[in-house]
C-alpha positions in Angstrom: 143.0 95.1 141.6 143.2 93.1 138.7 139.5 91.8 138.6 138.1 95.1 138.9 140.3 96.5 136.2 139.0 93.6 133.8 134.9 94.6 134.9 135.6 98.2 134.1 136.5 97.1 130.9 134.3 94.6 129.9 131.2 97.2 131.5 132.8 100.1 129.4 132.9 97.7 126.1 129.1 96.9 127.0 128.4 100.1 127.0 129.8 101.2 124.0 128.0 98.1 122.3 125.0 99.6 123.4 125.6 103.0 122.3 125.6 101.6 118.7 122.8 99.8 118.8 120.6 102.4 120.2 122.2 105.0 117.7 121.5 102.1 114.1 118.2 101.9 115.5 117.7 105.6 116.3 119.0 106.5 112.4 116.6 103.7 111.1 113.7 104.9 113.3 114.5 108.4 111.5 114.5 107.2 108.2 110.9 105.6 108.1 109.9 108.3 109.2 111.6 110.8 107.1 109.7 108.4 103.9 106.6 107.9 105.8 106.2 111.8 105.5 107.9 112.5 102.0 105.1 110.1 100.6 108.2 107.7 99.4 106.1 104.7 101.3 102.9 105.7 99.0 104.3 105.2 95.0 104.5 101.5 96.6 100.3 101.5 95.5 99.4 97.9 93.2 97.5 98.3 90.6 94.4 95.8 89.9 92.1 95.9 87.0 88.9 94.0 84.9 88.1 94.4 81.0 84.4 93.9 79.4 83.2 93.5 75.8 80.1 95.9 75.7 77.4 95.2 73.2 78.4 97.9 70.6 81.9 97.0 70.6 83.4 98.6 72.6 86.1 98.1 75.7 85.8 99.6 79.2 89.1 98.6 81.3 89.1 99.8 85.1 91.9 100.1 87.0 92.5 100.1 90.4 95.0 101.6 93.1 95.5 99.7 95.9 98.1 100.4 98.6 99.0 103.3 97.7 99.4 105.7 94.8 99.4 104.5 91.4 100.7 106.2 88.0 99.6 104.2 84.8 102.1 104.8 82.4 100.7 102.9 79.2 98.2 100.6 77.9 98.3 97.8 75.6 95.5 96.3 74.1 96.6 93.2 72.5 95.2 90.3 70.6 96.3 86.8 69.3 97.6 88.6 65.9 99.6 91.0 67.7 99.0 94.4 69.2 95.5 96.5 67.9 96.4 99.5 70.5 99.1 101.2 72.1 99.1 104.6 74.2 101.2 106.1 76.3 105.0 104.5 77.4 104.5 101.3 77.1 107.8 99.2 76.9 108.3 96.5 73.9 104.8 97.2 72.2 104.0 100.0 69.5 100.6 100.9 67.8 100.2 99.5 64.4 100.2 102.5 61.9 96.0 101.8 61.2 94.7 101.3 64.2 90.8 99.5 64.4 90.4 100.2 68.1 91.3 103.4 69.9 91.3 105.8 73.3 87.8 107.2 73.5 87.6 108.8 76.9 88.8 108.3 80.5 87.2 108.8 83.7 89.3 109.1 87.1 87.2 109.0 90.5 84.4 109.9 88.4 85.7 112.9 86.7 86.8 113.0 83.1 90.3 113.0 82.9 92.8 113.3 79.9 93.5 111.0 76.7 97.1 111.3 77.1 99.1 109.4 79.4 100.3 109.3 82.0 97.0 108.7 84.4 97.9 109.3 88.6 95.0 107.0 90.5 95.8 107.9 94.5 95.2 105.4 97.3 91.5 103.6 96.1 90.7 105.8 93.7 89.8 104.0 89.8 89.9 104.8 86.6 87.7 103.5 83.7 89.4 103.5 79.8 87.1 103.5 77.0 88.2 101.8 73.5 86.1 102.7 70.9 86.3 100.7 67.8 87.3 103.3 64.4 86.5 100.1 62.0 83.8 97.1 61.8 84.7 94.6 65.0 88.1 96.5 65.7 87.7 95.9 69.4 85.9 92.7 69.1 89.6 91.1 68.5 91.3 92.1 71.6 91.9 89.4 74.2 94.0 90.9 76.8 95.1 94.4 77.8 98.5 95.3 80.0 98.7 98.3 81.6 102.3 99.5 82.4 102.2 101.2 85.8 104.8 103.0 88.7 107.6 102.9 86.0 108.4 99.1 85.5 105.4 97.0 86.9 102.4 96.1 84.6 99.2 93.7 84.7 97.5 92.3 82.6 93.6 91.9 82.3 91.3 89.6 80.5 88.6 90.7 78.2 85.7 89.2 78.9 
């Protein structure tokens, strides 16, 4: 009587052990899915981006999304003597009060978009920034460019 007293409890203990786990994993199950369809999983995009030098000194910087949606908050353009450009939020860096090299136009997916910050680039989509120089060779200096994107992650691009 004994023995099958002890495997009624140790079957009921199983169960219940097993009740839990199915019910974590039924809760987690419900959670991906609830962000999978709130678009929660999509702000987790990367963004990726190149920098030329054209010919009349001028900048064109693209940037990417990849992996999801991306938000570009600021951009930086920054040389060896400190920062030429500033727009938008960008953390730590501010525009110098004459600037040689400035916002000229942007272009998202192909269609011209707004000068002011911030810039939303969905799932592929790219954006080119134009710098047009406002003095002689005011471009010409920049080096590198970071572009502060998704509220707290930046990159930074190479002219060249």
């Amino acid at each position: 009587m004994l023995r099958v007293k002890s495997r009624k409890v140790r079957r009921g203990i199983s169960n219940i052990v097993i009740t839990v786990i199915l019910i974590i994993l039924g809760v987690a199950l419900g959670l991906a899915l609830y962000f999978l369809s709130s678009g929660m999983l999509r702000t987790l995009g990367t963004a990726t981006g190149s920098a030329t030098l054209a010919s009349d000194g001028s900048i064109v910087l693209t940037v990417s999304a990849v992996g999801g949606k991306v938000t570009v908050n600021g951009i930086v353009l920054d040389s060896p003597s400190g920062v030429v450009y500033a727009v938008g939020t960008t953390p730590g860096y501010t525009s110098p009060q004459s600037t040689a090299c400035s916002l000229a136009g942007v272009y998202i997916a192909g269609t011209q978009g707004s000068n002011t910050a911030p810039w939303v680039l969905q799932n592929g989509e790219s954006a080119s920034f134009t710098f047009k120089p406002s003095t002689a060779g005011g471009c010409s200096q920049v080096t590198g460019i970071i572009v502060f994107y998704n509220t707290g992650k930046a990159i930074q691009v190479s002219v060249g």
